[in-house]
Backbone as JSON Lines, residues from 0, in Angstrom:
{"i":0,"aa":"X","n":[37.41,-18.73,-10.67],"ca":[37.53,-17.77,-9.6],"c":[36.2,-17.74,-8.85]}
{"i":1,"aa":"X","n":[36.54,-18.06,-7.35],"ca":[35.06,-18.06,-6.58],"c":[34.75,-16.26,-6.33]}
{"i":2,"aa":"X","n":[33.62,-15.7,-6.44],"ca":[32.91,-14.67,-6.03],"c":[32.0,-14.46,-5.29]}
{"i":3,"aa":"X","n":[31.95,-13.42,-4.11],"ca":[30.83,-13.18,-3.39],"c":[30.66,-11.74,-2.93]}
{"i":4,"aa":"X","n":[29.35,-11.26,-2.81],"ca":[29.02,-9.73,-2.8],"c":[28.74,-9.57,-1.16]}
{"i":5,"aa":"X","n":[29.06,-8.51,-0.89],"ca":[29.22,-7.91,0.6],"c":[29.6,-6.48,0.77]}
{"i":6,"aa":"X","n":[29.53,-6.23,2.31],"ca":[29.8,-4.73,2.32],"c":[31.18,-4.34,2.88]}
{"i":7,"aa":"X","n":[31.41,-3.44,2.49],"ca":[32.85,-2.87,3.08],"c":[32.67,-2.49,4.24]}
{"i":8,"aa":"X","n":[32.95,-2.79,5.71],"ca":[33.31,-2.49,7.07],"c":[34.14,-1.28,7.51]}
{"i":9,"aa":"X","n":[35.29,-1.71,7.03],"ca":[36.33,-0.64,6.85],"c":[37.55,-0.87,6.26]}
{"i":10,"aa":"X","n":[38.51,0.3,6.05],"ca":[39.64,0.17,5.3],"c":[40.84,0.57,5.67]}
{"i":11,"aa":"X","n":[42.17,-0.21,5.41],"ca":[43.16,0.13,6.29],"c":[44.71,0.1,5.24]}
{"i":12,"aa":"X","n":[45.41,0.52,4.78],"ca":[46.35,-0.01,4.55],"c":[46.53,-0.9,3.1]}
{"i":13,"aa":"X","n":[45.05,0.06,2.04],"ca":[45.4,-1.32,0.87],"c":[44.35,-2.57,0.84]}
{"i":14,"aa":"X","n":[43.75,-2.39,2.05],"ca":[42.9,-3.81,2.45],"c":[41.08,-3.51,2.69]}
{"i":15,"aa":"X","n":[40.5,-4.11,2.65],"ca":[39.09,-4.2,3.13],"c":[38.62,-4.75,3.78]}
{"i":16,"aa":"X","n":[37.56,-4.78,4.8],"ca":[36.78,-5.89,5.69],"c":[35.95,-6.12,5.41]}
{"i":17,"aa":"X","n":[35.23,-7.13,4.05],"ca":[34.06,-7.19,3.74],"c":[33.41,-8.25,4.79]}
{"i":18,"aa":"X","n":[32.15,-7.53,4.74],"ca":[31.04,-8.83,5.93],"c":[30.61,-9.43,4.57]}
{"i":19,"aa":"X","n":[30.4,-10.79,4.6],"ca":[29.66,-11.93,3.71],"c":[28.73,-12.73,4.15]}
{"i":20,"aa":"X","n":[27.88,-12.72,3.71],"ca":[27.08,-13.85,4.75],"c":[27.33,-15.26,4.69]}
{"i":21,"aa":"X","n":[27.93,-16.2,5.46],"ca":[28.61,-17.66,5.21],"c":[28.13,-18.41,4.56]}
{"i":22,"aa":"X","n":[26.59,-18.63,4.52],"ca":[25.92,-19.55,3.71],"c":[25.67,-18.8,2.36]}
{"i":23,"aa":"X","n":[25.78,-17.85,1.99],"ca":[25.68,-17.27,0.6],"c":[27.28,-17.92,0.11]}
{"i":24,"aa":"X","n":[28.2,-17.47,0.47],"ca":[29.82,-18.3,0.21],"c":[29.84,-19.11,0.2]}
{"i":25,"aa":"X","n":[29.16,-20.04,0.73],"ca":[29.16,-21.44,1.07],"c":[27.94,-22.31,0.02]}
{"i":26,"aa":"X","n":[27.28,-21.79,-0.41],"ca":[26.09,-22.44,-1.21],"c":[26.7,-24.14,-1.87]}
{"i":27,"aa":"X","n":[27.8,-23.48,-2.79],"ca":[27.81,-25.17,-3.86],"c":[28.59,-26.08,-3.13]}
{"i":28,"aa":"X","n":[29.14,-25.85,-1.93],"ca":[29.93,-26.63,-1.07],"c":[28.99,-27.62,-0.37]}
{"i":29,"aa":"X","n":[29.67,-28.9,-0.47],"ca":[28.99,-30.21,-0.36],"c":[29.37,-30.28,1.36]}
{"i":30,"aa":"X","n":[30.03,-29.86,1.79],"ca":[29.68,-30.02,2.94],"c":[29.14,-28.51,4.05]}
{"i":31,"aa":"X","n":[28.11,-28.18,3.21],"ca":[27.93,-26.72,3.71],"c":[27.23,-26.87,5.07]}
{"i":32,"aa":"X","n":[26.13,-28.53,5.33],"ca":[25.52,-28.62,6.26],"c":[26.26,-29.06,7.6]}
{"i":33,"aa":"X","n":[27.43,-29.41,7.68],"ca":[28.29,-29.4,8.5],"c":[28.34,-28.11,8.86]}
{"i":34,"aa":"X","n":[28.87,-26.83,8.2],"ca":[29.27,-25.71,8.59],"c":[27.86,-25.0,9.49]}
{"i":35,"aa":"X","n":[26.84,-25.2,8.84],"ca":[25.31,-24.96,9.24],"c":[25.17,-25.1,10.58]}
{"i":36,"aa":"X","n":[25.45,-26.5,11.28],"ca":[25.29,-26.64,12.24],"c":[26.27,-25.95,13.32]}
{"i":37,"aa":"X","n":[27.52,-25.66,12.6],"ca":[28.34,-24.88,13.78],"c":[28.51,-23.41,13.34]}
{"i":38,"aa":"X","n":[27.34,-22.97,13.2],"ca":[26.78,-21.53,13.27],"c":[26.78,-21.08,11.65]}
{"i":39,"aa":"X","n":[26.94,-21.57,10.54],"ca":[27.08,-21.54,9.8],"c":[26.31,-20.11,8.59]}
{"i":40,"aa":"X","n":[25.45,-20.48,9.63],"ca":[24.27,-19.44,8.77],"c":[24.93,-17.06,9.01]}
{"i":41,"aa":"X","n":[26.05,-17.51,10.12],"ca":[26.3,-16.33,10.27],"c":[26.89,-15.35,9.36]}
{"i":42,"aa":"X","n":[27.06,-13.87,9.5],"ca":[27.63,-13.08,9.0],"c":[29.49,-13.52,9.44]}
{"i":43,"aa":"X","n":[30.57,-13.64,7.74],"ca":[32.27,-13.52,8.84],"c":[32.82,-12.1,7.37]}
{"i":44,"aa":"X","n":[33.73,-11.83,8.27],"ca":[34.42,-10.73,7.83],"c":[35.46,-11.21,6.95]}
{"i":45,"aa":"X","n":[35.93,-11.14,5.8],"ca":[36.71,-11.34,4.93],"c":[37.67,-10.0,4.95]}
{"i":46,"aa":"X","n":[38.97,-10.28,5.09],"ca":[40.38,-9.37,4.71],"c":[40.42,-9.58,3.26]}
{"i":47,"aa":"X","n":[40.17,-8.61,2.71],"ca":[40.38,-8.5,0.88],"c":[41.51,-7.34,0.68]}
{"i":48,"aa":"X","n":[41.86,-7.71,-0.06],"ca":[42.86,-6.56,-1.11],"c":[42.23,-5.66,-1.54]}
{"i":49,"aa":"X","n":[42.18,-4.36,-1.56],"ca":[41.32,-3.2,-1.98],"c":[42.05,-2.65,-2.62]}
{"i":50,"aa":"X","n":[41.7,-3.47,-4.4],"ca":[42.21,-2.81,-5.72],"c":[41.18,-2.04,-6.35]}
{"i":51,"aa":"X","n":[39.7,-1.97,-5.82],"ca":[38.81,-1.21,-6.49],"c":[38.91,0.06,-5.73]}
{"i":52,"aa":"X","n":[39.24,0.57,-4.57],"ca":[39.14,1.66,-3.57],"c":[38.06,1.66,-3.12]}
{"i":53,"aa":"X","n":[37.58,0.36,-2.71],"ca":[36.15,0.73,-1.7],"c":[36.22,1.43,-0.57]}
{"i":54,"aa":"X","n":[35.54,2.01,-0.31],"ca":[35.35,2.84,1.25],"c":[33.98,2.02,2.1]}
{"i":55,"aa":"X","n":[34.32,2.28,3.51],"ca":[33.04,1.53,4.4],"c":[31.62,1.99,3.93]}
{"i":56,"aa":"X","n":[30.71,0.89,3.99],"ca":[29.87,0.91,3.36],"c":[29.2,0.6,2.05]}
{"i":57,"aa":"X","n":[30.48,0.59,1.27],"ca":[30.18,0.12,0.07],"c":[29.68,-1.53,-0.59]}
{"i":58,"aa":"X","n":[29.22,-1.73,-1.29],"ca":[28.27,-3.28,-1.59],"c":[29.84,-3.37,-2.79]}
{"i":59,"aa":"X","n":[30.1,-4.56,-2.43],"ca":[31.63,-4.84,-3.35],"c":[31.32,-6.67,-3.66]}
{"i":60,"aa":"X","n":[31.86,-7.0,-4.75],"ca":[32.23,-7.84,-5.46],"c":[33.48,-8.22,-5.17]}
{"i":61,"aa":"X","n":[33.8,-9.5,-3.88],"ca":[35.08,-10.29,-3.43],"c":[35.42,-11.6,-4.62]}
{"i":62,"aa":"X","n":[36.86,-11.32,-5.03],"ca":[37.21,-12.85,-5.27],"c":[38.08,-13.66,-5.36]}
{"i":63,"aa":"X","n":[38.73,-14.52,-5.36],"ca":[39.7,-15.13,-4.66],"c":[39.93,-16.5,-5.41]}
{"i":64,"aa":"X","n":[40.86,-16.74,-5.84],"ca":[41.79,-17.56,-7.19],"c":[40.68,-19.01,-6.71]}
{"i":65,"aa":"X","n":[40.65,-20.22,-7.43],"ca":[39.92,-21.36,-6.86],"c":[41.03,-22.16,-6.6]}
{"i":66,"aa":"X","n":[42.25,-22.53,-7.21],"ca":[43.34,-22.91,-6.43],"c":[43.52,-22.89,-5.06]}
{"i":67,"aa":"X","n":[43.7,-21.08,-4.67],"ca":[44.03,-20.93,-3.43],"c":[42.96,-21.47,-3.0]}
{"i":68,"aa":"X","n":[41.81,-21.06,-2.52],"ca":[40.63,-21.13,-2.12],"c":[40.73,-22.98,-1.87]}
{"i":69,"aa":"X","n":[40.61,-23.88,-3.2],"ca":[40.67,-25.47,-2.4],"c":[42.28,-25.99,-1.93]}
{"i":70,"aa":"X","n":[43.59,-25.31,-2.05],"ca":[44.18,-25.59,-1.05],"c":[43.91,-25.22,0.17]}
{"i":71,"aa":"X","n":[43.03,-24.0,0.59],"ca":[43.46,-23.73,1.62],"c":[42.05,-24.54,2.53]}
{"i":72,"aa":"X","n":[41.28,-24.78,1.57],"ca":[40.49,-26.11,2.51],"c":[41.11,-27.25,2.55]}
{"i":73,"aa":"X","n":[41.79,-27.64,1.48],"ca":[42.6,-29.3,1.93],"c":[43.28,-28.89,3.14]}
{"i":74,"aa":"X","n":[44.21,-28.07,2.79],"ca":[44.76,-27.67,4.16],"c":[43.82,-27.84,5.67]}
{"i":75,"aa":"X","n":[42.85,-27.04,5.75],"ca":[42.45,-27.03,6.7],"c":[41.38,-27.83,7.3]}
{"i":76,"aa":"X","n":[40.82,-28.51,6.44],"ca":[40.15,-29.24,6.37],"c":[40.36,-31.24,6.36]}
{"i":77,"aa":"X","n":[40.93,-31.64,5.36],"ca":[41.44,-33.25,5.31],"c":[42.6,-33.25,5.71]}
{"i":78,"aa":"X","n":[43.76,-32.17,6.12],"ca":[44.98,-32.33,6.61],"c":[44.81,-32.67,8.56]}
{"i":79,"aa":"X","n":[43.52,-31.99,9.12],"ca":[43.44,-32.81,10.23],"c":[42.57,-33.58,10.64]}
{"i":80,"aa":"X","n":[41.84,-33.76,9.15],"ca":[41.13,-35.08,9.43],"c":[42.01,-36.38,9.49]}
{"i":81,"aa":"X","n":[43.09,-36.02,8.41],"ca":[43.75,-37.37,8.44],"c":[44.82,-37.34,9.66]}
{"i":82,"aa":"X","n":[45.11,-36.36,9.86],"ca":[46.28,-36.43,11.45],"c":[45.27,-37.01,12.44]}
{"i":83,"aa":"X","n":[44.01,-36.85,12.63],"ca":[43.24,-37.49,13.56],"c":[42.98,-38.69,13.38]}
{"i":84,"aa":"X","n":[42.9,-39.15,11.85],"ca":[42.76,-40.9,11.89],"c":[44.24,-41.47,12.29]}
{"i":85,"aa":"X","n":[45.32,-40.53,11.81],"ca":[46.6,-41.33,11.64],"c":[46.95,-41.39,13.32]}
{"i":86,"aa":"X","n":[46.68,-40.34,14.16],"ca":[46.94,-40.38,15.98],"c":[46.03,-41.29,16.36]}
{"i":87,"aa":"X","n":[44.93,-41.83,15.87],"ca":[44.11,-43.25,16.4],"c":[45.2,-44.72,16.31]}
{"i":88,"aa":"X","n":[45.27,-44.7,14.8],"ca":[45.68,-45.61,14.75],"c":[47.35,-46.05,14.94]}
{"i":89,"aa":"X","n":[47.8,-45.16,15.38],"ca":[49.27,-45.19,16.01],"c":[49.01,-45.22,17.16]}
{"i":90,"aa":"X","n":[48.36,-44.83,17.93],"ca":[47.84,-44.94,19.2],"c":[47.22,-46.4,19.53]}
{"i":91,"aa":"X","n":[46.55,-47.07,18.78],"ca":[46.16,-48.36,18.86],"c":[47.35,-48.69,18.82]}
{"i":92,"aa":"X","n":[48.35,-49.06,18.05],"ca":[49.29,-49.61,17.95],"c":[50.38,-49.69,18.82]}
{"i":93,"aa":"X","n":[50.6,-48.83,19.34],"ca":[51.31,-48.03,20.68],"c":[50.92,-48.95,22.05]}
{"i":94,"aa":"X","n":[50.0,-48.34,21.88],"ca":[49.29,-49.26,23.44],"c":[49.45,-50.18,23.34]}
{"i":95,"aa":"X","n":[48.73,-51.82,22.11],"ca":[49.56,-52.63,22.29],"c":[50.63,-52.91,22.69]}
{"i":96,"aa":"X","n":[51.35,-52.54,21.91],"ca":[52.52,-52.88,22.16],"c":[53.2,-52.97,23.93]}
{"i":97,"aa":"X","n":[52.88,-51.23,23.97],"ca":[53.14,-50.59,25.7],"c":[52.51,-51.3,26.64]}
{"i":98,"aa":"X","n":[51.32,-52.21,26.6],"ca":[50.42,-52.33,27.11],"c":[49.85,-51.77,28.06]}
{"i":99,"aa":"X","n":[49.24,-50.81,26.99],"ca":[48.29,-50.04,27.59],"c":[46.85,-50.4,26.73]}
{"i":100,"aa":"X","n":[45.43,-49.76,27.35],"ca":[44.14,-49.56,26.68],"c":[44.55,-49.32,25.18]}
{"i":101,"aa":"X","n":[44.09,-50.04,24.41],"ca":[44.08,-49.44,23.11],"c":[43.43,-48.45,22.57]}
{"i":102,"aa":"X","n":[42.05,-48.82,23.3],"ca":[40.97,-47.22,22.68],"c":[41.36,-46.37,23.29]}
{"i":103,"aa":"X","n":[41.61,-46.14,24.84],"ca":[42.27,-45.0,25.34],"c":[43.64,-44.5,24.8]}
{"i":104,"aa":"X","n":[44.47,-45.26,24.5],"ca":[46.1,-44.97,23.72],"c":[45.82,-44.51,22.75]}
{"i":105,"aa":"X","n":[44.52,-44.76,21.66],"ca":[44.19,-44.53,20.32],"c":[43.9,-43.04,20.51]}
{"i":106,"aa":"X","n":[42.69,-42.76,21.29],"ca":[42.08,-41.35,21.51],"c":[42.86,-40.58,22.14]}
{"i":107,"aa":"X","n":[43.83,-40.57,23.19],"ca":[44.99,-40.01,23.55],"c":[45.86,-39.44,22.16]}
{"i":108,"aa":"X","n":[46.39,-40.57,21.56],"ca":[47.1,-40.05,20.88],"c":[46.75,-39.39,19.18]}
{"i":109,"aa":"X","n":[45.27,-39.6,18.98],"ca":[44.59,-38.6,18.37],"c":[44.23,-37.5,18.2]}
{"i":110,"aa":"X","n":[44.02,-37.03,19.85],"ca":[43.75,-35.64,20.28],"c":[45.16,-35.36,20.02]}
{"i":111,"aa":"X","n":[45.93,-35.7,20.64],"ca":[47.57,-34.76,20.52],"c":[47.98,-34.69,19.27]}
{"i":112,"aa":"X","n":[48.03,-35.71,18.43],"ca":[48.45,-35.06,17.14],"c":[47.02,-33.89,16.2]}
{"i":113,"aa":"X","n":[46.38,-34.14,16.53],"ca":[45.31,-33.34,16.08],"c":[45.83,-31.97,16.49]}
{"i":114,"aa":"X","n":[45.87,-31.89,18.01],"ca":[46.01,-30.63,18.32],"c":[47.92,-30.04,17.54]}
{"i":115,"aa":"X","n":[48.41,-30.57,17.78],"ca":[49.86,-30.19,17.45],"c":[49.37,-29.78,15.67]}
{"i":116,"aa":"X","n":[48.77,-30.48,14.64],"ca":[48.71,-30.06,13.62],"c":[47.55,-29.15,13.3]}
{"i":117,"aa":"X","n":[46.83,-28.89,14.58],"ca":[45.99,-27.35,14.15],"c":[46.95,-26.02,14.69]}
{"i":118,"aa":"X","n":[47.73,-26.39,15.56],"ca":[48.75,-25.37,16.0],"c":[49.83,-25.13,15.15]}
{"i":119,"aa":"X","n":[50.36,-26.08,14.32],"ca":[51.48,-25.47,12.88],"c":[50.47,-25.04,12.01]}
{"i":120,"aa":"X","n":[48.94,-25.6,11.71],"ca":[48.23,-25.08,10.57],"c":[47.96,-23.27,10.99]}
{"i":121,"aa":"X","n":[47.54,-23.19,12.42],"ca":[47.45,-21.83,12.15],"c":[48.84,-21.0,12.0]}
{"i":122,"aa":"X","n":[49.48,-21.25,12.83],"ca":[51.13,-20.38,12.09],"c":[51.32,-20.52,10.78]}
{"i":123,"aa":"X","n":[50.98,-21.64,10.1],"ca":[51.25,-21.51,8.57],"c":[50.01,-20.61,8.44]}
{"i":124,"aa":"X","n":[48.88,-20.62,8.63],"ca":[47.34,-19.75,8.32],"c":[47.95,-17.8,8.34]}
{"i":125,"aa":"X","n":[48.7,-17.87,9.64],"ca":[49.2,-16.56,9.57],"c":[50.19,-16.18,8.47]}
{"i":126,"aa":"X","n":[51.35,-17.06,8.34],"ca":[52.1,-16.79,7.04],"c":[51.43,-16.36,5.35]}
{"i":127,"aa":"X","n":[50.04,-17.45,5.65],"ca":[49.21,-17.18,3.93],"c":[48.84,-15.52,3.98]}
{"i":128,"aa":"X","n":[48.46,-15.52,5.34],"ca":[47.62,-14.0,5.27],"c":[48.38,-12.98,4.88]}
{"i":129,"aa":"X","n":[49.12,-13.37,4.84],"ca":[50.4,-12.4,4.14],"c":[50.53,-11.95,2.85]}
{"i":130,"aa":"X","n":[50.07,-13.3,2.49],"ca":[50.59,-13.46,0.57],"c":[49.36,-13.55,0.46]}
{"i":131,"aa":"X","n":[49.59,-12.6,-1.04],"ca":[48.7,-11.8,-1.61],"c":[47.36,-13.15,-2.46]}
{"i":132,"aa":"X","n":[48.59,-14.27,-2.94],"ca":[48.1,-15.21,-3.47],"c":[46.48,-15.5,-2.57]}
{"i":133,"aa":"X","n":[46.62,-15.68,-1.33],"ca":[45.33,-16.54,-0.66],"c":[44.61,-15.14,-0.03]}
{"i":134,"aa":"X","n":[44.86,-14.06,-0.52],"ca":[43.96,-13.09,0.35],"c":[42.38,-12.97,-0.93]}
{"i":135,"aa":"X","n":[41.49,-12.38,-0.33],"ca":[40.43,-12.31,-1.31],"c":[40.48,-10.89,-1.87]}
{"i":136,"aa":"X","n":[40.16,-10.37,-3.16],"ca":[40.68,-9.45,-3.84],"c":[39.1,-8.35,-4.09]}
{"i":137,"aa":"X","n":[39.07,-7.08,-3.77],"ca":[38.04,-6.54,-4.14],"c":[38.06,-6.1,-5.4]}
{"i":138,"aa":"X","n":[36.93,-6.87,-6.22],"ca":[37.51,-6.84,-7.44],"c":[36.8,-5.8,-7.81]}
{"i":139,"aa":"X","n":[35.07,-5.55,-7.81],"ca":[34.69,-4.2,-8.03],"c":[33.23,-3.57,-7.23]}
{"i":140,"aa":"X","n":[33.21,-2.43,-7.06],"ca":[32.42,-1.69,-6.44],"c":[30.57,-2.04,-7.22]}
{"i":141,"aa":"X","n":[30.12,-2.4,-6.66],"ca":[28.16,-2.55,-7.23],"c":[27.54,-1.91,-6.68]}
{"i":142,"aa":"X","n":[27.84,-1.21,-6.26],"ca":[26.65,0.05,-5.05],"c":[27.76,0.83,-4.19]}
{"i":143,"aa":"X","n":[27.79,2.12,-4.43],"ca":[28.27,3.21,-3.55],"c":[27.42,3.36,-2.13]}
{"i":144,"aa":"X","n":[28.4,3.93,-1.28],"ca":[28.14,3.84,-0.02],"c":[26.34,4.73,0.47]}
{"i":145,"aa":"X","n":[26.32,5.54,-0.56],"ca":[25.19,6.26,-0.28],"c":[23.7,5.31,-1.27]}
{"i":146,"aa":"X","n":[23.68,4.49,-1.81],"ca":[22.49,3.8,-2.15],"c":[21.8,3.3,-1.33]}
{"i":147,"aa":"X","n":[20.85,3.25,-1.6],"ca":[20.03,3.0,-0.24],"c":[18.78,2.32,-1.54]}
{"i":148,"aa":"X","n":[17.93,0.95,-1.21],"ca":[17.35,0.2,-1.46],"c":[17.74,-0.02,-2.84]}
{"i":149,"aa":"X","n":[18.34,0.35,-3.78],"ca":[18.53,0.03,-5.18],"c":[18.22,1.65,-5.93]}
{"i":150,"aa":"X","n":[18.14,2.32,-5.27],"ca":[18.22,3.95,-5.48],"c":[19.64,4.96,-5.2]}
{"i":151,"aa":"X","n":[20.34,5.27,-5.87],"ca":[21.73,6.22,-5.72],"c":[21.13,7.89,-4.98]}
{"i":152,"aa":"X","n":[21.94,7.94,-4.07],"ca":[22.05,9.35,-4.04],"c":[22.44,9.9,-5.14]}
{"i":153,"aa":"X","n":[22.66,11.62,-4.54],"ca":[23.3,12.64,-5.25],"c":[24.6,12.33,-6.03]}
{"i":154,"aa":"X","n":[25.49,12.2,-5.41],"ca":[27.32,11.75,-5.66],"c":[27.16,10.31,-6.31]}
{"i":155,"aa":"X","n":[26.32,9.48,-5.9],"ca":[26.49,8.04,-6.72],"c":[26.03,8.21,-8.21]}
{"i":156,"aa":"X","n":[26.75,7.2,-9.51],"ca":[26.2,7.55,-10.75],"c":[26.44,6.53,-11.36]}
{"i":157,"aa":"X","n":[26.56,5.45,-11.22],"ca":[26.56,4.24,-12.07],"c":[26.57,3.12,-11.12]}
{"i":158,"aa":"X","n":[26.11,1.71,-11.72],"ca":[25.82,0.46,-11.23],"c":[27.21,0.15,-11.12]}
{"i":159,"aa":"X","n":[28.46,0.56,-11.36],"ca":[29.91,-0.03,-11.01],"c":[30.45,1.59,-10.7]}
{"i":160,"aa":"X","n":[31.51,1.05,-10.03],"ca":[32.18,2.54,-9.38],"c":[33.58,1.86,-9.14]}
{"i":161,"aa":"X","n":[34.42,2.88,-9.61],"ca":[36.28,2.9,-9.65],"c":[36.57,3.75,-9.15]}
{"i":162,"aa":"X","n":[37.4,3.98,-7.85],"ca":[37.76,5.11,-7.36],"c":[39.06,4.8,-7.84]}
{"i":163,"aa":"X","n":[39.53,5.45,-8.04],"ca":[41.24,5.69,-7.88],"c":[41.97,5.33,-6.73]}
């Protein structure tokens, strides 16, 4: 099970918005310096399941099955890498034939299947968000909303917190 610590944003319905910082999530991932360069280093908001009852503000413990988690990078990740090699090289092949440019027929018909299979990946992306399976789960509270540097207020009283 992958884990990462963040704060609660807000809460709606059962759910949480934890902020994470990407490169803390991202650390043992071998291709983290890819992500780096396309802003990688930023703060993203995670939709979690809020089974601990965090409230905004709170420092929470996210985590999320490793199954789901590397399907849903094959998915999103080598499923249009390979639709982009496979629209090259049908596209080479194409043009021959058609006689047309091959590198142009290749890259033509790369981009289009590329794009057509990031457009079913996100409609399927919306269907996961659904199921509970691929959502990230707040598993438990490490700091109440009122701590402030590693010091509890009044109402805060332990290093873990369960609301009901």
């Amino acid at each position: 099970m992958s884990t990462e610590e963040g704060t609660v944003t807000r809460t709606a319905n059962g759910r949480a918005w934890v902020l994470i910082r990407r490169s803390t999530m991202c650390e043992q991932c071998s291709s983290r310096s890819a992500c780096h360069t396309l802003g990688g280093d930023r703060e993203m908001e995670a939709e979690s399941i809020n089974t601990a009852g965090a409230v905004a503000g709170d420092r929470v413990i996210i985590s999320i099955k490793t199954r789901s988690l590397l399907s849903i990078a094959f998915m999103f990740y080598i499923i249009p890498a390979m639709a982009l090699l496979a629209g090259a090289l049908a596209g080479m092949k194409l043009g021959n034939r058609l006689g047309f440019d091959p590198e142009g027929a290749s890259l033509a018909s790369a981009l289009i299947l590329m794009a057509v299979v990031l457009a079913v990946l996100l409609l399927i992306g919306k269907k996961l968000k659904k199921r509970r399976d691929y959502l990230p789960v707040v598993s438990k509270i490490v700091a109440p909303r009122g701590q402030v540097s590693g010091r509890m207020d009044d109402d805060a009283c332990g290093d873990e917190i369960n609301r009901p």
